[in-house]
Residue, then its C-alpha position, 0 to 999 in steps of 0.5 A: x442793814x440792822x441801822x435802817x432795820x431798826x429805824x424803821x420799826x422805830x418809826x412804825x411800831x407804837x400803836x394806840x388803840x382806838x376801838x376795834x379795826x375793822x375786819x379786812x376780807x381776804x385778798x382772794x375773796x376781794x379778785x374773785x368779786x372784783x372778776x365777778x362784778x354784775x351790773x349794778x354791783x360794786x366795791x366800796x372803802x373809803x377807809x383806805x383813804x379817808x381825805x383828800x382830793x377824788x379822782x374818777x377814772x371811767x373806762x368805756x372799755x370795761x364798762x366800770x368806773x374807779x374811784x381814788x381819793x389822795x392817789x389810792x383807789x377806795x371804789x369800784x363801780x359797774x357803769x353804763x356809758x354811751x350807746x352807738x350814736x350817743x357815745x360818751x366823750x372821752x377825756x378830762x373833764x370836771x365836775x360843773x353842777x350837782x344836784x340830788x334830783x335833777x331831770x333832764x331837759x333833753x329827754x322827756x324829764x327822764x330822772x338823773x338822780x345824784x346828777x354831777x354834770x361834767x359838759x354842758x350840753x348834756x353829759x353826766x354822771x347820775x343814778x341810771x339803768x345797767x343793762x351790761x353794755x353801754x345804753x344812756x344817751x352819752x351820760x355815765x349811769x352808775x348804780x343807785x347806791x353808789x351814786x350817792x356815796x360818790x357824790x357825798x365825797x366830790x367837790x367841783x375843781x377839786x375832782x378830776x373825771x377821766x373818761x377813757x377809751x382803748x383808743x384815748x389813754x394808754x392801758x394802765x389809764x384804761x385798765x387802772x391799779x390802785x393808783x390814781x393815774x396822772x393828767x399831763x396838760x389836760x389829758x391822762x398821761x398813764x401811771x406815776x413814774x417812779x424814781x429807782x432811787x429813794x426820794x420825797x419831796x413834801x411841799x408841806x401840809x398845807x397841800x392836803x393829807x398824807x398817805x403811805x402805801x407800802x406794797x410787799x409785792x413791789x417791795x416798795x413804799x409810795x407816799x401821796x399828798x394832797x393827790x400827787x406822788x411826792x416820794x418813794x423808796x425800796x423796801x428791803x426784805x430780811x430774808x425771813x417769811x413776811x406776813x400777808x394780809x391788808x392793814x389800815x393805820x391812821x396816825x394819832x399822835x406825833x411826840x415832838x423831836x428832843x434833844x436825845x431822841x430827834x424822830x421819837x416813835x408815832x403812835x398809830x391807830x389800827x383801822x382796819x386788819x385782815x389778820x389781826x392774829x399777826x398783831x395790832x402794829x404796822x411793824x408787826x404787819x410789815x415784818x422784818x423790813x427795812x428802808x433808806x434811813x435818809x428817807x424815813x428821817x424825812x418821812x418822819x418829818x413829813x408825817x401828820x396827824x390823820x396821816x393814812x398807812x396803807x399795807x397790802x401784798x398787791x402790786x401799786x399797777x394793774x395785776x393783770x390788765x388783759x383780763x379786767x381783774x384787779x386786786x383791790x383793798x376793802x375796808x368795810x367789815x363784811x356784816x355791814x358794808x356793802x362789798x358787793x352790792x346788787 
């Protein structure tokens, strides 16, 4: 246990500063706006996850949409889908047209501002009213705001829709976590399935960025590349109180191996803290933890620069999916990001 302990602080410890981290809200200040969403309003934070492939879930059952980049939630939305008669067609779709300030030829002109087109015989998402309950002719109407930032960072083939129902996905596709669900054979197939014993297969850079959640609830480590699940291990706690919180690394420097030190230390940089009094360093957020030596070698290996650590006390899964609440990581100090946006 102290091998693999001190392994694992080695890989996590050095930290190069660069400007101050942004200040993390509290974990229980984020449920209580999450729960308390009105139409209109949002969440946004897209420092979680600053690269990578974007993926959209929409629930029609919870009239909200979410937003994940490199398989980790970075947005919350209220939406406004298809009324009776005019329902919104579940499935996967991709994004097909853009444009900043298209009208529609089906309705009288009607503006769809920040229109991504996802069929071609008239759905899509765009600026839109939000009354609180499905109204649009079969569009998904997003609030103004977010509408923007959402199509600032979509791209075309490279942005998986998910439209779901109760009735169409499994629950933890219609009630999503902080883990972009999967899509098996053009359809959404539910949550990564997660291997119990330590494992990572990296298909390389070349596939896109690297990211690493460490959930303290799940007492596990997930790692994403380019969007998909390659690897996952347990974490082991030492027995001792671990800190709580949310923390936001980004890896700056990767020192080359050598001949005495094969897995030198990384040095990271602290993007974003909700107790930056628990210190500036993923170990020192993490605490007394430990993980399979074999896996943090190939960790090591696999790391890039940009590579995003992500550290929360929240389960990877939906808390709790029968009441619509999630726990989610915002990034953006409170005195200028728009947490809950009316």
């Amino acid at each position: 246990m102290t091998r693999l302990l001190l392994a694992f602080l080695a890989l996590f410890l050095p930290m190069l500063a660069s400007g101050e981290p942004l200040k993390l809200p509290a974990a229980d200040q984020l449920r209580e706006e999450l729960k308390t969403l009105k139409p209109g309003q949002y969440l946004w934070y897209p420092e979680v996850s600053p690269q990578g492939p974007i993926t959209l879930v929409v629930s029609l059952t919870e009239q909200r949409a979410y937003v994940y980049r490199n398989g980790l939630v970075i947005g919350v939305t209220t939406v406004s889908t298809g009324r009776p008669g005019k329902d919104t067609p579940t499935g996967v779709f991709t994004i097909l047209q853009k444009s900043v300030s298209h009208r529609s030829t089906l309705y009288n002109s009607a503006p769809m501002p920040y229109m991504q087109r996802l069929t071609w015989d008239g759905v899509a998402l765009h600026a839109g009213s939000l009354p609180g309950y499905p109204s649009s002719h079969g569009c998904v109407h997003l609030p103004m705001e977010f509408a923007k930032k959402l199509y600032e960072i979509t791209g075309y083939s490279s942005t998986t829709v998910i439209i779901t129902d109760s009735h169409s996905a499994p629950s933890e596709v219609n009630h999503p976590g902080l883990l972009a669900p999967l899509v098996a054979d053009g359809k959404p197939a539910g949550e990564p399935q997660v291997a119990s014993s330590a494992y990572l297969d990296d298909p390389g850079s070349e596939k896109g960025p690297l990211s690493i959640l460490i959930s303290r609830a799940d007492l596990r480590v997930y790692v994403f590349r380019g969007g998909e699940m390659i690897g996952s291990a347990a974490v082991l706690a030492s027995g001792t109180e671990l800190p709580h919180g949310m923390a936001v690394f980004s890896l700056l420097q990767k020192p080359p191996p050598s001949e005495f030190d094969p897995a030198p230390p990384l040095r990271w940089s602290a993007v974003a803290l909700s107790d930056p009094q628990a210190g500036g360093t993923p170990a020192e957020q993490l605490g007394h933890v430990s993980v399979d030596k074999d896996f943090l070698r190939q960790l090591h290996d696999a790391m890039d620069i940009g590579t995003t650590l992500v550290i929360t006390d929240l389960s990877a899964s939906r808390e709790t999916r029968s009441d619509g609440q999630m726990t989610i990581i915002n990034s953006e100090p409170a005195e200028t990001a728009p947490p809950v946006k009316k």
